[in-house]
MARBA-3410 file (N, C-alpha, C, O; in Angstrom, 1 decimal):
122
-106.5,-31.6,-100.6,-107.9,-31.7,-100.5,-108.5,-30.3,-100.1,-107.8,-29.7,-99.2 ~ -109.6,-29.8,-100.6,-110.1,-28.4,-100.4,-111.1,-29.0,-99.4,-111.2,-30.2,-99.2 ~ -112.0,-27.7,-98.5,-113.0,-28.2,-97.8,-113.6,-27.0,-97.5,-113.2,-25.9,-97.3 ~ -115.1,-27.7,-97.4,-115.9,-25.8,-97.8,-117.3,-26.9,-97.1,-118.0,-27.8,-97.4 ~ -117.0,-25.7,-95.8,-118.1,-26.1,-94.2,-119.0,-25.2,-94.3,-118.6,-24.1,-94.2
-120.3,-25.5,-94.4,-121.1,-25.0,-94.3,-122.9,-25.1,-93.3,-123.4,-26.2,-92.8 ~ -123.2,-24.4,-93.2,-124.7,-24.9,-92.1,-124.9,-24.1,-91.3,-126.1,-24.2,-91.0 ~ -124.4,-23.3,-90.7,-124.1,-22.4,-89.9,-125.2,-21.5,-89.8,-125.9,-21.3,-90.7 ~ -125.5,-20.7,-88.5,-126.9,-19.9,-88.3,-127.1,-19.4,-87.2,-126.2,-19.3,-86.4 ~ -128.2,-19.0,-87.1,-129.0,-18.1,-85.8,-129.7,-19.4,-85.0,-130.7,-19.7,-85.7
-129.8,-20.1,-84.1,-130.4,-20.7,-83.8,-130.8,-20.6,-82.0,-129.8,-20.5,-81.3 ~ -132.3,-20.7,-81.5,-131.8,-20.5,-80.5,-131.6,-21.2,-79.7,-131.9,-22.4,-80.1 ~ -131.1,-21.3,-78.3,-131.1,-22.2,-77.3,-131.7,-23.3,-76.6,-132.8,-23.1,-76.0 ~ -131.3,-24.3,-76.6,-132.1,-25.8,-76.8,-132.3,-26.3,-78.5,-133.0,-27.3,-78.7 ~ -131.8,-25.6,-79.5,-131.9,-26.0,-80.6,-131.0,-26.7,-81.6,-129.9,-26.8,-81.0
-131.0,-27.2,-82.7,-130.4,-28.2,-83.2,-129.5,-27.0,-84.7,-129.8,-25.8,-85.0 ~ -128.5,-27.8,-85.4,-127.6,-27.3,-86.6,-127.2,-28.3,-87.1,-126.4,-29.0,-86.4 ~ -127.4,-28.7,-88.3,-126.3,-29.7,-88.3,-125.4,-28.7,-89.9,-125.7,-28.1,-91.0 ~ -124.2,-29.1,-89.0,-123.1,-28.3,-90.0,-122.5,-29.6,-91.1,-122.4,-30.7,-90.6 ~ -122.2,-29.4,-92.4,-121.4,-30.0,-93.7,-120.1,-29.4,-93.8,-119.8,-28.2,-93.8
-119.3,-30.4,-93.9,-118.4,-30.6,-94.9,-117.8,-30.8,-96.0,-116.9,-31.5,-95.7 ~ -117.8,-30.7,-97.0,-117.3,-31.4,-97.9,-116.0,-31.2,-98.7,-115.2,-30.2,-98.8 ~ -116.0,-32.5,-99.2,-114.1,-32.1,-100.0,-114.4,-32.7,-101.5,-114.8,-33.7,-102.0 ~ -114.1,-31.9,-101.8,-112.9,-31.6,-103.1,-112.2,-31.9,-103.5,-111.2,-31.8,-102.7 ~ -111.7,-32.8,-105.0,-110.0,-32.8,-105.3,-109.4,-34.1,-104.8,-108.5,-34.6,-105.4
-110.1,-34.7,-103.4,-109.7,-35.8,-103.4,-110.7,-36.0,-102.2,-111.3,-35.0,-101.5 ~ -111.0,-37.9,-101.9,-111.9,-38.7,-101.0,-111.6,-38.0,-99.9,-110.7,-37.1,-99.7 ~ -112.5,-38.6,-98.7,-112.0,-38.2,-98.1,-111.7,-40.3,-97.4,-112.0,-40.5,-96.2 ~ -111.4,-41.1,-97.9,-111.3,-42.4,-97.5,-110.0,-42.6,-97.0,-109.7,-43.6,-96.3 ~ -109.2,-41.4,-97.4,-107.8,-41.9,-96.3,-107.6,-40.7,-96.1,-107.0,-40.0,-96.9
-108.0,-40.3,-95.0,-108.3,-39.2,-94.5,-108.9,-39.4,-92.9,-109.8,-40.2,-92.7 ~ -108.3,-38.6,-92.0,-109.4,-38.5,-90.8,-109.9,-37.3,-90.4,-109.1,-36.5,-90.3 ~ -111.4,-36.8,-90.2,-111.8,-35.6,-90.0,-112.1,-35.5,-88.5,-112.3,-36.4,-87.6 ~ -112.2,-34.0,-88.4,-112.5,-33.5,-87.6,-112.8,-31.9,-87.6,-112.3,-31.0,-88.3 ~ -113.7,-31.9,-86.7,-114.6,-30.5,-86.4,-114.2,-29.6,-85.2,-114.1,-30.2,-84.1
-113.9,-28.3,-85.3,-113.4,-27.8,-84.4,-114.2,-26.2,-83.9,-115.0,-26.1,-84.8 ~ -114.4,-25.3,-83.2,-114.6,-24.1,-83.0,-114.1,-23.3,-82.6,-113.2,-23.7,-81.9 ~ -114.1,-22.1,-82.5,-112.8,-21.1,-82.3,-114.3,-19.9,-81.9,-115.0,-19.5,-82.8 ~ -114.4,-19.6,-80.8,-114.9,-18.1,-80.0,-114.2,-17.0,-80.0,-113.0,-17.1,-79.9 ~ -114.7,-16.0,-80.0,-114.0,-14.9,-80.1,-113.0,-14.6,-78.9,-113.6,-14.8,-77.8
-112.0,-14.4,-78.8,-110.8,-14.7,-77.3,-110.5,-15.7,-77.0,-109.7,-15.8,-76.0 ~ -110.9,-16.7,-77.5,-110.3,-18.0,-77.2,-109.8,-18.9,-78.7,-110.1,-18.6,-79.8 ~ -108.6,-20.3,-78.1,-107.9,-20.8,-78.3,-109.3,-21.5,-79.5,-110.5,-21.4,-79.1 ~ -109.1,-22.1,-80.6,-109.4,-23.6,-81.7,-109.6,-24.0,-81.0,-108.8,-23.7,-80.2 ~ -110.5,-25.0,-80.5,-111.0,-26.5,-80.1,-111.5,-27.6,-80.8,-112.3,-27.5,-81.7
-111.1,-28.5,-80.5,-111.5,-29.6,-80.8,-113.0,-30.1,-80.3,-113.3,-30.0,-79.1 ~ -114.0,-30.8,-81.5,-115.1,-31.0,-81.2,-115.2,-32.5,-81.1,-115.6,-33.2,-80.1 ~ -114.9,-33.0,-82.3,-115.6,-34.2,-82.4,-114.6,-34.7,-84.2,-114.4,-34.0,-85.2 ~ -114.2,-36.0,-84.0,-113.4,-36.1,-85.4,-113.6,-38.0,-85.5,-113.7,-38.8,-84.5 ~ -113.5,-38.4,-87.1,-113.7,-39.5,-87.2,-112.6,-39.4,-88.0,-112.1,-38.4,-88.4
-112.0,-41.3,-88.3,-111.3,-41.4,-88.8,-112.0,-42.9,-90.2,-112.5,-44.1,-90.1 ~ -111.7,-42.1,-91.2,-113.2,-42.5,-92.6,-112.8,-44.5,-92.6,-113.7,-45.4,-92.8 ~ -111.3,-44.8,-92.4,-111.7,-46.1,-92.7,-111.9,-46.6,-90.8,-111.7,-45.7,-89.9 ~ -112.3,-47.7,-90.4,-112.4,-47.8,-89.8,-113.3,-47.2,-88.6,-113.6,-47.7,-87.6 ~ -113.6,-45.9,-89.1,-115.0,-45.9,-88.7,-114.7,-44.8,-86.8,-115.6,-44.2,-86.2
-113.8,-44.8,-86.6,-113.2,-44.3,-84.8,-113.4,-43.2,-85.4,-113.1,-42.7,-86.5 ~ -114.4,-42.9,-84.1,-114.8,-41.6,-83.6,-114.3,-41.2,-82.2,-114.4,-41.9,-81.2 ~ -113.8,-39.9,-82.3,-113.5,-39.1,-81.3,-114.1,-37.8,-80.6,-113.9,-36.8,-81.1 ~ -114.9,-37.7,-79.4,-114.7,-36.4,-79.0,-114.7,-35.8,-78.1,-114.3,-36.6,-77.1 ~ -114.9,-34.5,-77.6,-114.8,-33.6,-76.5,-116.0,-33.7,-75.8,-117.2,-33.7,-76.1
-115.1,-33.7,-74.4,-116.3,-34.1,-73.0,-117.2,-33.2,-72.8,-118.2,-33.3,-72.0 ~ -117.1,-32.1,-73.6,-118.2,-30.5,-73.9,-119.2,-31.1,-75.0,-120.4,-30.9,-74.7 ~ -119.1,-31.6,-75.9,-120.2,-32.0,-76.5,-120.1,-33.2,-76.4,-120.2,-33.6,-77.5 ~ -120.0,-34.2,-75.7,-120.3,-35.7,-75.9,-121.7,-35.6,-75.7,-122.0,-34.4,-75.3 ~ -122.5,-36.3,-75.9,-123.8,-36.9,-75.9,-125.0,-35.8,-76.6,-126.2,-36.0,-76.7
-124.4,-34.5,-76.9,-125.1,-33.2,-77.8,-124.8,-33.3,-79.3,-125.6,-33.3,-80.1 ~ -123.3,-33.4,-79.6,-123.1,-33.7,-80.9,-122.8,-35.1,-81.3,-122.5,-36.1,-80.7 ~ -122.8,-34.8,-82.9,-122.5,-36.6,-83.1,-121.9,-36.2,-85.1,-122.3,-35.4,-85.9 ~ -121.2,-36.9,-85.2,-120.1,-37.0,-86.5,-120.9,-37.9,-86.9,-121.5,-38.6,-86.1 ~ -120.9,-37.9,-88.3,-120.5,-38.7,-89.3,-120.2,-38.4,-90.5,-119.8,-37.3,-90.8
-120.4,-39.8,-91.5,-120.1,-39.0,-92.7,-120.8,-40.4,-94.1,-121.0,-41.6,-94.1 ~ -120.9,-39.2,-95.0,-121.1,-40.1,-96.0,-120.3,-40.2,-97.4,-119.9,-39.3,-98.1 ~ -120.1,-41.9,-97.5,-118.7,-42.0,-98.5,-119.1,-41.5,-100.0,-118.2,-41.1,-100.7 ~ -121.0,-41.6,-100.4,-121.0,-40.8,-101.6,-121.1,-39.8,-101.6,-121.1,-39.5,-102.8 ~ -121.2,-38.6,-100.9,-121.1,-37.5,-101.2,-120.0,-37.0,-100.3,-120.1,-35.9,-99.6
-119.1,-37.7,-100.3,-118.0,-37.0,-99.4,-117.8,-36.3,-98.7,-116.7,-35.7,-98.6 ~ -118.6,-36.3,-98.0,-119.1,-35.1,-97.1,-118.9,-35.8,-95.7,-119.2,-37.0,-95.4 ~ -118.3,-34.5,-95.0,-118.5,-35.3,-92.9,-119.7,-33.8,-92.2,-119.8,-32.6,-92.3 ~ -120.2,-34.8,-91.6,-121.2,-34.0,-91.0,-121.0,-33.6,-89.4,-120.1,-34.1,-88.7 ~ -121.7,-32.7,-89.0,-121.5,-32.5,-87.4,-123.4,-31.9,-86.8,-124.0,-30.9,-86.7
-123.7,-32.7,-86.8,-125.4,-33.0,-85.9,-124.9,-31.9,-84.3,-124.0,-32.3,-83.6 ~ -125.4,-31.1,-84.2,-125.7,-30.3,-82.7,-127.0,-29.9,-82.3,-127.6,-29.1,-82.8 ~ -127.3,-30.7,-81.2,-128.6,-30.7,-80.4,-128.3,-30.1,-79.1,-127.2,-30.1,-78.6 ~ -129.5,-29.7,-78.5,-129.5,-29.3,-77.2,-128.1,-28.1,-77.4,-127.0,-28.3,-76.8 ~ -128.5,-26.8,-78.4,-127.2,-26.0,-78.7,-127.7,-24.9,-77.4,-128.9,-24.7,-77.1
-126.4,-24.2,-76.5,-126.5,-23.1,-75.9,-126.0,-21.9,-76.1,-125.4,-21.9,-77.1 ~ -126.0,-21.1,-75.6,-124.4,-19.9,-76.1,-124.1,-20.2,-76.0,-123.7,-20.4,-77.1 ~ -123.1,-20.8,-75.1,-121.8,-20.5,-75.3,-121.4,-21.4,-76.2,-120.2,-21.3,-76.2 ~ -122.0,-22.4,-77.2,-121.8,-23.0,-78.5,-121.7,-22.0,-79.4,-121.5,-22.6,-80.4 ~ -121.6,-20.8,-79.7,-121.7,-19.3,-80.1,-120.1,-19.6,-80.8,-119.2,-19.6,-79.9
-119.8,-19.8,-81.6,-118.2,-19.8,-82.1,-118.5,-20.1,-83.3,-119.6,-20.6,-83.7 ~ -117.2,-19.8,-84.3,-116.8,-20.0,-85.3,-116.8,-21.6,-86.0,-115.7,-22.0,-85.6 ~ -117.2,-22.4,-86.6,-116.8,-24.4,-86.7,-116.5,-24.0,-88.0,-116.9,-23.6,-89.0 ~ -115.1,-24.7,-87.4,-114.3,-25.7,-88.7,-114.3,-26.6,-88.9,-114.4,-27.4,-88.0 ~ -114.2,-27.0,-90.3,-113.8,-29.0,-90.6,-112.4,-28.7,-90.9,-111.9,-27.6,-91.4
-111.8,-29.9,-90.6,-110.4,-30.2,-91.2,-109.7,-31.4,-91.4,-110.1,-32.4,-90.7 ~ -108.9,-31.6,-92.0,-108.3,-32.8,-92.6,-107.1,-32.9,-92.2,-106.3,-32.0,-92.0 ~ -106.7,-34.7,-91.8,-105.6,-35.0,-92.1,-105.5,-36.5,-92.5,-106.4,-37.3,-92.5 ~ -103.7,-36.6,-92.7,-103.8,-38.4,-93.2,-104.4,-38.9,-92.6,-104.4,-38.2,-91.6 ~ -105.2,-40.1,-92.2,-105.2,-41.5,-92.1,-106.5,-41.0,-91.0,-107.7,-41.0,-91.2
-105.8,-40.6,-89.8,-106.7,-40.8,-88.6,-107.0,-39.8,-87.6,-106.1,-39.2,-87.1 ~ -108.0,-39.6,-87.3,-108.4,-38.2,-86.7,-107.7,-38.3,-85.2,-107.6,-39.3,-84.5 ~ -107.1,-36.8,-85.0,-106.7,-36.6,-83.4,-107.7,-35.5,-82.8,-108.8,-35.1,-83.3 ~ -107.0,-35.2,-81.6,-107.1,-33.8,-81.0,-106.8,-32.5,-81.5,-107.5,-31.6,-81.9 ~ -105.7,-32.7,-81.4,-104.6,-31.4,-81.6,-105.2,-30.7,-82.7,-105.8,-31.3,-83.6
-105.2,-29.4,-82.6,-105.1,-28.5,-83.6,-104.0,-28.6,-84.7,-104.2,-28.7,-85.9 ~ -103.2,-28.6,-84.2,-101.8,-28.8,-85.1,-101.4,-30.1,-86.1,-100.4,-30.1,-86.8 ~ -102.5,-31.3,-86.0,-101.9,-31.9,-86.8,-102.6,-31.7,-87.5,-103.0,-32.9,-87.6 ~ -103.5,-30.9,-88.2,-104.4,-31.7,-89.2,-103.9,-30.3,-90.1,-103.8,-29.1,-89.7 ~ -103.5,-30.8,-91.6,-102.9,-29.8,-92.6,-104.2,-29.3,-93.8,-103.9,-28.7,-94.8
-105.3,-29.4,-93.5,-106.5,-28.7,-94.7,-107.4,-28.4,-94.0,-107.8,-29.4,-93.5 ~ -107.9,-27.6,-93.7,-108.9,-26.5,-93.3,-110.3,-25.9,-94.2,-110.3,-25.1,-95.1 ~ -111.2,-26.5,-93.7,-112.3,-25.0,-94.2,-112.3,-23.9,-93.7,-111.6,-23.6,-92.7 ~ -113.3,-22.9,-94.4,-113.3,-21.3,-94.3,-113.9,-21.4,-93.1,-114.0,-20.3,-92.6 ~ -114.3,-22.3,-92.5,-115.4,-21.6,-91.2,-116.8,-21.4,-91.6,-117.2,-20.9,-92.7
-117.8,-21.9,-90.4,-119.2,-21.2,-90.9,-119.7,-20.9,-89.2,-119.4,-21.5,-88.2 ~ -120.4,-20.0,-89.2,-120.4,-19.1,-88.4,-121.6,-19.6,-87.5,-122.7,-19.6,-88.1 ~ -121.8,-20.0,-85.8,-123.3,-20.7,-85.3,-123.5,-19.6,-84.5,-122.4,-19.2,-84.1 ~ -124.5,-19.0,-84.1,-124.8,-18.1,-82.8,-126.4,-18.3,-82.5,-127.6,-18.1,-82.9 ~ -125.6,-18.9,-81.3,-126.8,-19.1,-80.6,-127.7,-18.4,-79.2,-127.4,-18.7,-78.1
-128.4,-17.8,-79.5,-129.3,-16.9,-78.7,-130.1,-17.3,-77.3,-130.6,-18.4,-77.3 ~ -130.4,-16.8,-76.3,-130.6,-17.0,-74.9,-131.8,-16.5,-74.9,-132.4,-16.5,-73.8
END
């Protein structure tokens, strides 16, 4: 499955983004997604990931109650809603894929987007 993330921007502080997903090539119905960020000197993180059947949603205690997943089955697309954004929300977001069911880890998920780029200003 390909995946090409986009939304990304200048936005400033206290403000909202919502970043896209979408896939390619195949559903994403057996599939679990998830959204990640990567800052400049620091480690990939995990943001926020669903898993498409059943509906489980996962995320990080850094964005709980700011961001929020979803996704839609006709246009295949998983989304990532960010409100109340600050700097240090300032990083690189990925979407990525794997079988069945969304985790944590960086490491299990085998399809990746290119990245779209958020900076947010103070």
């Amino acid at each position: 499955v390909q995946l090409q993330a986009c939304g990304g921007g200048l936005v400033q502080a206290g403000g909202s983004l919502r970043l896209s997903c979408a896939a390619s090539g195949r559903t994403f119905s057996r599939y679990g997604v998830g959204w990640f960020r990567q800052a400049p000197g620091k480690e990939r993180e995990f943001l926020a990931g669903v898993s498409w059947r059943g509906g489980n949603t996962l995320y990080a205690d850094s964005v709980k109650g700011r961001f929020a997943i979803s996704g839609d089955n006709g246009k295949n697309t998983v989304y990532l809603q960010m409100n109340s954004l600050k700097p240090e929300d300032t990083a690189v977001y990925y979407c990525a894929a794997r079988p069945l069911v969304t985790t944590t880890r960086v490491f299990d998920y085998e399809y990746w987007g290119q990245g779209t780029k958020v900076t947010v200003s103070s």
